[in-house]
N, CA and C of each residue as an Amber inpcrd file, in Angstrom:
protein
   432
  11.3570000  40.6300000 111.9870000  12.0850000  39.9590000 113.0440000
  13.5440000  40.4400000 113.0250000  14.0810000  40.6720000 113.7580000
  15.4270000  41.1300000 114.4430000  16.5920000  39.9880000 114.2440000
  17.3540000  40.3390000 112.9770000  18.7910000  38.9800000 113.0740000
  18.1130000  37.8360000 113.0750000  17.8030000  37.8090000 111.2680000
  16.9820000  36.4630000 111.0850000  18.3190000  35.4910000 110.6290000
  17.9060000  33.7040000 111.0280000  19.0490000  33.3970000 110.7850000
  19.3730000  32.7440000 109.0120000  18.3230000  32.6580000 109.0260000
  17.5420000  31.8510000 107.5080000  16.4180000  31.9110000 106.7400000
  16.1050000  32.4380000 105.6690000  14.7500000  32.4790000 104.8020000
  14.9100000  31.9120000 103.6240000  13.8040000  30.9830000 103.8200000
  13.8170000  29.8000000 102.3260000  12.7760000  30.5130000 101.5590000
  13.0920000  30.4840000 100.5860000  12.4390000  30.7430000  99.1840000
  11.7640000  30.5460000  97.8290000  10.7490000  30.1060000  97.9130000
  10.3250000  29.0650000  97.0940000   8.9620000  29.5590000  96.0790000
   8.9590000  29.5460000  94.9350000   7.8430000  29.5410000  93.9590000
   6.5940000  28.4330000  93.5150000   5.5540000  28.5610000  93.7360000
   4.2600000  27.9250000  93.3020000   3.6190000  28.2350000  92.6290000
   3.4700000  27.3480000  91.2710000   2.3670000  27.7560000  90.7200000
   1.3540000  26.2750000  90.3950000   0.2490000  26.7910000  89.4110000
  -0.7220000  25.5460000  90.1180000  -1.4650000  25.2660000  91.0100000
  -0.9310000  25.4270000  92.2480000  -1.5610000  24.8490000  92.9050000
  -1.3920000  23.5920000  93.4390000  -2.1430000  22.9380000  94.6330000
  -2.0510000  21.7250000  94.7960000  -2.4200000  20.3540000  94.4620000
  -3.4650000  20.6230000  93.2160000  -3.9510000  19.6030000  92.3390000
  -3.1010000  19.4870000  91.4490000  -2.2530000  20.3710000  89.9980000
  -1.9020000  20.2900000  89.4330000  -0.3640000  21.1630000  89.6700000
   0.3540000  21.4570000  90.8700000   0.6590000  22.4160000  90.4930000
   2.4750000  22.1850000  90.6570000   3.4170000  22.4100000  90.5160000
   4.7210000  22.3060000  90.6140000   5.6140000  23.8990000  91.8210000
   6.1860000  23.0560000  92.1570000   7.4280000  23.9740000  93.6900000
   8.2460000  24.0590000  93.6340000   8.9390000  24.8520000  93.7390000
  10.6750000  24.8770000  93.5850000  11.4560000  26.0350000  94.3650000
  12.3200000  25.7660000  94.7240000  12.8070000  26.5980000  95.5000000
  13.8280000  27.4070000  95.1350000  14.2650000  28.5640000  95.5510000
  14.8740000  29.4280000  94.3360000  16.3170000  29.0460000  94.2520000
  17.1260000  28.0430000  95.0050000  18.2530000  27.2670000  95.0060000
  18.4320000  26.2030000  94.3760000  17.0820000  25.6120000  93.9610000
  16.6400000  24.3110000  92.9160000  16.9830000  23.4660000  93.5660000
  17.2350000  23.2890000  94.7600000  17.2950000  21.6730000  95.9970000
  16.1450000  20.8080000  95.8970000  14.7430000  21.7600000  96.2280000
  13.7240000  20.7360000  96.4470000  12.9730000  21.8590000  94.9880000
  12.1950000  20.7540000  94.0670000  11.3090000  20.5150000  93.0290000
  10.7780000  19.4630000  93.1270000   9.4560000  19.6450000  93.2910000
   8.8020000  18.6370000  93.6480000   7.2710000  19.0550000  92.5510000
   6.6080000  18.3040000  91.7640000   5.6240000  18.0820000  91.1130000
   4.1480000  18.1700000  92.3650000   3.3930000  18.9510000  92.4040000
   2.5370000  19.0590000  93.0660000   0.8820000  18.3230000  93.1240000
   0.6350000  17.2480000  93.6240000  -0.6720000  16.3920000  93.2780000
  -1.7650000  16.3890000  94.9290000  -3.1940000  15.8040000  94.3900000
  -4.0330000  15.3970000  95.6390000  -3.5710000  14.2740000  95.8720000
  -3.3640000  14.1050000  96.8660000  -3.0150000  12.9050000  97.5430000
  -4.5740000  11.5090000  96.6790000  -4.8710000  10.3570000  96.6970000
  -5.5060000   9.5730000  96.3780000  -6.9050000   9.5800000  96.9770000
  -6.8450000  10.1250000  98.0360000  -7.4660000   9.8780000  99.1420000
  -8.5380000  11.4720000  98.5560000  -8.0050000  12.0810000  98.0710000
  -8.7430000  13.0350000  97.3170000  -9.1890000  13.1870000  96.3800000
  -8.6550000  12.3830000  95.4730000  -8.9640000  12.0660000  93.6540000
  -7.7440000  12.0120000  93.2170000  -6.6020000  11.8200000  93.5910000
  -5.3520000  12.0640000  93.0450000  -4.9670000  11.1410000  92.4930000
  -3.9760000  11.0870000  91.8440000  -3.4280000   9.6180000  91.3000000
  -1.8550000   8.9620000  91.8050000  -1.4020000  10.2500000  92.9170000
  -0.0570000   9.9310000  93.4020000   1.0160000   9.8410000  92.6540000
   0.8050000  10.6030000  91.9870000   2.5100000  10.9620000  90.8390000
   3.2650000  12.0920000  91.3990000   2.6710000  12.5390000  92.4280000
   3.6490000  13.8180000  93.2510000   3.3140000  13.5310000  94.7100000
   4.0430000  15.2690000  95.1880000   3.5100000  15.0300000  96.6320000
   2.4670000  16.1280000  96.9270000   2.2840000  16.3180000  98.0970000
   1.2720000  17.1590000  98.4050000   1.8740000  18.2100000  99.7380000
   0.8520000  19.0980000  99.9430000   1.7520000  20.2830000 100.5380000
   1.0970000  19.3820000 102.5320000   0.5690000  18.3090000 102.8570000
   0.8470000  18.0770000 104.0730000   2.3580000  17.2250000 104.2300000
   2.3470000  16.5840000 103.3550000   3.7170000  15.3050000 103.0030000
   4.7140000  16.6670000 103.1160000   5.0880000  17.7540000 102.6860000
   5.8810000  18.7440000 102.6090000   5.8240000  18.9610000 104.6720000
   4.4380000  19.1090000 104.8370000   4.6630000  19.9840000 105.9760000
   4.9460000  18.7980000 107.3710000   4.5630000  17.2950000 107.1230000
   5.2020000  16.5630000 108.0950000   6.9210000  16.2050000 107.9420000
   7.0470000  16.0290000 106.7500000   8.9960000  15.9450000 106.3490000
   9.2000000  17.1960000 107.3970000   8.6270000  18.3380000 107.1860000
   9.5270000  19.5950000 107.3470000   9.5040000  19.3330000 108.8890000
   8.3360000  19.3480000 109.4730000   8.1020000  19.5100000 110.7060000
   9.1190000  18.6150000 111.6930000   9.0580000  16.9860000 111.3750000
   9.7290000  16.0210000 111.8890000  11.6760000  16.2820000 111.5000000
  11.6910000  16.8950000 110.9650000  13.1900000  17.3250000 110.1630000
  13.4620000  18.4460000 111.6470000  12.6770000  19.3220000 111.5100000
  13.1620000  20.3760000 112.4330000  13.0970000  20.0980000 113.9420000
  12.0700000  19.2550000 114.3680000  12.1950000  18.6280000 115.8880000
  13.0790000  17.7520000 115.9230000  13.3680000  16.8450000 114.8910000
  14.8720000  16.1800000 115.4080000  16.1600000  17.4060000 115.6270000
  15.8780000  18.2740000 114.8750000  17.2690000  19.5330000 115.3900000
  16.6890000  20.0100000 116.7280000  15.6010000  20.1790000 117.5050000
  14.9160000  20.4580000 118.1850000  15.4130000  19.8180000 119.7080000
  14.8110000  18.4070000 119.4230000  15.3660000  17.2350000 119.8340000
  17.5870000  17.4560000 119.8670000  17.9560000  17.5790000 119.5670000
  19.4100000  17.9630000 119.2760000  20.0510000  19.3430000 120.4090000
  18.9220000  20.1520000 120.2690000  19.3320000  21.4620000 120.9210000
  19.0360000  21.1390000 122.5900000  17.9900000  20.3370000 122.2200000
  17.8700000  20.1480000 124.1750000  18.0800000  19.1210000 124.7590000
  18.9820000  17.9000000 124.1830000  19.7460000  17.0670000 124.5890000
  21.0300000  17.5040000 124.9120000  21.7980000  18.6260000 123.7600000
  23.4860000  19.1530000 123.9970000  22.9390000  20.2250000 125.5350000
  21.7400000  20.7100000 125.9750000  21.2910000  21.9240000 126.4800000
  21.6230000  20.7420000 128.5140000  21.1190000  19.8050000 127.8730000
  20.8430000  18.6200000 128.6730000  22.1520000  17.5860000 129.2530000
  23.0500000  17.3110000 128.6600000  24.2220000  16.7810000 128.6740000
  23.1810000  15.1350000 128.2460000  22.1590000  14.9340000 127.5770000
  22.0870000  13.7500000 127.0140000  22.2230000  13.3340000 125.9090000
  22.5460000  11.7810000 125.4600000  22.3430000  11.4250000 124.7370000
  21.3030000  10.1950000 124.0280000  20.7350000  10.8580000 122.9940000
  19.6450000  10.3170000 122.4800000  19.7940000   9.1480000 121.7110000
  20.7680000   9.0630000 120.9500000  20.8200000   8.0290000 120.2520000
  20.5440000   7.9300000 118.8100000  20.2490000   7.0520000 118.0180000
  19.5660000   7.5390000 116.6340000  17.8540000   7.8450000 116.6010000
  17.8070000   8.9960000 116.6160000  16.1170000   9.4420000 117.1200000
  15.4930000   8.9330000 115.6540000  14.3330000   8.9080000 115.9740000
  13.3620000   8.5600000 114.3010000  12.4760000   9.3940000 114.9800000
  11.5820000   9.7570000 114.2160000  10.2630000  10.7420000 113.9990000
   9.3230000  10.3040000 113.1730000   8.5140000   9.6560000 113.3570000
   7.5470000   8.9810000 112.6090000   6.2940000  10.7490000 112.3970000
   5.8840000  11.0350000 111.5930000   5.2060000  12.0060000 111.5910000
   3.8640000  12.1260000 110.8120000   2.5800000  12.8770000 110.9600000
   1.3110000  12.5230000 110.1840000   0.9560000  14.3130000 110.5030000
   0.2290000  14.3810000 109.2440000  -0.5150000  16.0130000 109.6910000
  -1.4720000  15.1820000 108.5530000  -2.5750000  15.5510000 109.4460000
  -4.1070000  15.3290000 108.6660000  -4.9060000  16.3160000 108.4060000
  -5.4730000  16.2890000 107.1080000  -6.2240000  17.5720000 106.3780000
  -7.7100000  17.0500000 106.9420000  -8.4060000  18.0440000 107.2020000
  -9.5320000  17.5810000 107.8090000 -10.7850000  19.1510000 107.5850000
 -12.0200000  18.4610000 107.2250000 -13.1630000  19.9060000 106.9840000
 -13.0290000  20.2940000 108.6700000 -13.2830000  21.3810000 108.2060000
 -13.4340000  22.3310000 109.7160000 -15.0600000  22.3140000 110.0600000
 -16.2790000  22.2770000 108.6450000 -17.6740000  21.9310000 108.8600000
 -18.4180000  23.1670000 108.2940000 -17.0960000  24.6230000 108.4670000
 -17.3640000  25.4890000 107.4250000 -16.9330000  26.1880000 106.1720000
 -17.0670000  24.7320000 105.7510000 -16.3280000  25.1230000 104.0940000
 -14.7730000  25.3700000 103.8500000 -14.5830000  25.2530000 105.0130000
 -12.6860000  25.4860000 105.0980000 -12.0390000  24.1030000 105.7770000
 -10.7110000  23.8840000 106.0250000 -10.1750000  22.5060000 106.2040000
  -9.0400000  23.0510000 107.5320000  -8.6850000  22.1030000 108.4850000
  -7.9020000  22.4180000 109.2260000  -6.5370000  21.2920000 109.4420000
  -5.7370000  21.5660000 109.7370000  -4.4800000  20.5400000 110.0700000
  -5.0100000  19.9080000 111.6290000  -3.8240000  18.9770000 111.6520000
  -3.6330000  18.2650000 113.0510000  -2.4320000  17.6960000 113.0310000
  -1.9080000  17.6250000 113.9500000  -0.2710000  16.8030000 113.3650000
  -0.3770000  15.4160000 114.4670000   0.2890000  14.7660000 114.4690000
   0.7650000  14.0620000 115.2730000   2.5290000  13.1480000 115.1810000
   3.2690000  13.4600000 116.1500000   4.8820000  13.2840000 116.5160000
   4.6910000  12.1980000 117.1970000   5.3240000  11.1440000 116.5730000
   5.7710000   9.8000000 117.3700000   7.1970000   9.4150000 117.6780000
   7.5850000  10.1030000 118.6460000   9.3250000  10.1400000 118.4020000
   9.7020000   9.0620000 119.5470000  11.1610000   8.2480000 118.6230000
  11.8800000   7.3440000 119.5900000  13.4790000   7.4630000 119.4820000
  13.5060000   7.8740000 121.1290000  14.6790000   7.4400000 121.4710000
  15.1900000   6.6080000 122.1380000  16.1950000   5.8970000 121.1870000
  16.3030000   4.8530000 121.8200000  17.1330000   4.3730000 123.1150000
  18.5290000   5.8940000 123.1950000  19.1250000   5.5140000 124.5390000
  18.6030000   5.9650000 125.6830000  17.3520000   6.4600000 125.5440000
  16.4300000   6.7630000 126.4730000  15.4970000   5.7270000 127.5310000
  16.1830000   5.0830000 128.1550000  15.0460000   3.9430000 128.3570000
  13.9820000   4.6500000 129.8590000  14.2870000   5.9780000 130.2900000
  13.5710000   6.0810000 131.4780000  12.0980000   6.9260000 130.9800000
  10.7650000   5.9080000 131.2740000   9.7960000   7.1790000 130.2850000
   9.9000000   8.4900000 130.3850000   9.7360000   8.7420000 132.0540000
   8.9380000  10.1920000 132.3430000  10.6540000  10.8850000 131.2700000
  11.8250000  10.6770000 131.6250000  12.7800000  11.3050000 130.9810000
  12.5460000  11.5290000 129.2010000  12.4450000  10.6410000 128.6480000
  11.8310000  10.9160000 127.3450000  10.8520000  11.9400000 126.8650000
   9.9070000  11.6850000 128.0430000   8.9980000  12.6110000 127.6040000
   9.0930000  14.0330000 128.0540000   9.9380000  13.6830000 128.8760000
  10.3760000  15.3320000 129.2470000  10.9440000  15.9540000 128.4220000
  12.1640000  15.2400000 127.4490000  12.9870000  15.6040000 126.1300000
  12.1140000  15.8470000 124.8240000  11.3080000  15.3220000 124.9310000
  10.1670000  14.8900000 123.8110000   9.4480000  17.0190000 124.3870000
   8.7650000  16.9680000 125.2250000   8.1240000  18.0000000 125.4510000
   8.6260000  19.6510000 125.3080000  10.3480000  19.4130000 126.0200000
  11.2670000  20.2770000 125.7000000  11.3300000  20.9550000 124.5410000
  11.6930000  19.9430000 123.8800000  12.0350000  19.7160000 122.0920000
  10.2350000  20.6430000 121.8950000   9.3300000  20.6840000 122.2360000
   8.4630000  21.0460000 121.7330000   8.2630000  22.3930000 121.7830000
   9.1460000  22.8390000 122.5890000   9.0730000  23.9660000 123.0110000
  10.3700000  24.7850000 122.4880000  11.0600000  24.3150000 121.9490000
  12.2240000  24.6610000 121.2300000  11.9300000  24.8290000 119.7520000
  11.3000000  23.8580000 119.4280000  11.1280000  23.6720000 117.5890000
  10.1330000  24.9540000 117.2220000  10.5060000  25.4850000 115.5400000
   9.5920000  26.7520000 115.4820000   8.4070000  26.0690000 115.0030000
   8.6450000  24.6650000 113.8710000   7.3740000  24.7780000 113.5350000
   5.8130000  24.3870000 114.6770000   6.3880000  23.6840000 115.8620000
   5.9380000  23.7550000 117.0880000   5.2420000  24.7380000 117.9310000
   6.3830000  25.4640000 117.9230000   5.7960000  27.3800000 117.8580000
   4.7690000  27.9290000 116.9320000   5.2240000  27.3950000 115.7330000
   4.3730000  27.9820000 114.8600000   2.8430000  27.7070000 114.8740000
   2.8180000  26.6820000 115.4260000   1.5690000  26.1560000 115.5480000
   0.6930000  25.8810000 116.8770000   1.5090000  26.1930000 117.5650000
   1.0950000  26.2460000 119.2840000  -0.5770000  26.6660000 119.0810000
  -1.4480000  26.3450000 119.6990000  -2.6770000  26.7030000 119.9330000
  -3.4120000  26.7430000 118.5780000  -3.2580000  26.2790000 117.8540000
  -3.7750000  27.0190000 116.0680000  -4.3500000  25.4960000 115.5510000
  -3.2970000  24.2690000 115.9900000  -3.7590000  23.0920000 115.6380000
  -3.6890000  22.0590000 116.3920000  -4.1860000  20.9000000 116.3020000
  -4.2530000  19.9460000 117.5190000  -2.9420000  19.2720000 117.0730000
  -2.3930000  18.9050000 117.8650000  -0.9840000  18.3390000 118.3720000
  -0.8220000  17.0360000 119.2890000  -0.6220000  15.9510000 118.8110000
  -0.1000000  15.0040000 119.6940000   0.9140000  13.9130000 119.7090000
   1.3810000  14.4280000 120.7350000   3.4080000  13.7920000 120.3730000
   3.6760000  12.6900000 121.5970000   4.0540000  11.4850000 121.4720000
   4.2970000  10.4480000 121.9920000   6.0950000  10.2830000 122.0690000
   6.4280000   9.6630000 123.1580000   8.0690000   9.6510000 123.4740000
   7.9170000   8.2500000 123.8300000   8.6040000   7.4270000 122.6170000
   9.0010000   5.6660000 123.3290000   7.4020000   5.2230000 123.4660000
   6.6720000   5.8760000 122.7280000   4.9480000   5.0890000 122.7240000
   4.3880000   5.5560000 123.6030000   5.0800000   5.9060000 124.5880000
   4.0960000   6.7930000 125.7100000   3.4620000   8.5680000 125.3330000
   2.0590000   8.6880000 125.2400000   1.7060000   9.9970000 125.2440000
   2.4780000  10.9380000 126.0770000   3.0130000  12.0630000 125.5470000
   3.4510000  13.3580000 126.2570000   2.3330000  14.5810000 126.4890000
C-alpha cells in the first residue's frame, strides 16, 4: 500500500486456548483464553473480545470523520459491539459482528442512520470485512 499511515505490531504465541499477545510497544499484553462458552475458565481474553474493542474503537473515529465531514454533532457516541464465532458446517468457523451505536444529539432517525451507514463506509475494519462477514449495525435502535 502506498503512504501507509500506521502498522501495529504484535507477537503470539500459544495460541488462543493457552496462549499470550503483546505488542511490540508493550501497551496491550493480554493473556490469551477460550472464552467459557468453549471450555474456558475466563482468566483472559479471547481474540473476538480483541476484534469487537478494536472494531467499535475505530467506528467511533469513523463516526468522528463523517460528522467533522458533515458539520454535525454527535454527542457522546457509545458502541455497544458483539462478533460471534460460529461453525461454518465445514469444519471451519466464521465471524458475524453486530454495531449498536447511539447518538445521542441525534434525535432525527433516518439522520442517524445515515451517519451510522456513512461511518460504515469510512471505517477500515468495515472495509475490511465488507462482503466476507455478516454485519448488522443499528443507529438509536433503529436497524441501518
Amino acid at each position: 500500500m502506498p503512504n501507509p499511515i500506521y502498522t501495529a505490531k504484535a507477537t503470539v504465541s500459544g495460541g488462543r486456548a493457552e496462549g499470550h499477545g503483546r505488542t511490540d510497544d508493550g501497551n496491550l499484553d493480554v493473556q490469551l483464553r477460550l472464552p467459557k462458552e468453549m471450555g474456558g475458565e475466563e482468566q483472559g481474553t479471547n481474540p473476538e473480545q480483541l476484534f469487537a474493542v478494536g472494531w467499535a474503537a475505530c467506528f467511533e473515529g469513523a463516526l468522528g470523520a463523517v460528522s467533522r465531514r458533515e458539520k454535525v454533532e454527535l454527542g457522546e457516541v457509545s458502541i455497544n459491539s458483539a462478533v460471534t464465532l460460529s461453525p461454518n458446517g465445514s469444519g471451519g468457523f466464521v465471524l458475524s459482528a453486530e454495531l449498536d451505536v447511539t447518538l445521542p444529539d441525534i434525535s432525527d432517525a433516518e439522520q442517524a442512520k445515515s451517519i451510522v451507514a456513512a461511518a460504515h463506509q469510512v471505517c477500515p475494519y468495515s472495509n475490511a470485512t465488507r462482503g466476507n462477514i455478516e454485519v448488522a449495525l443499528t443507529a438509536n435502535g433503529e436497524a441501518v
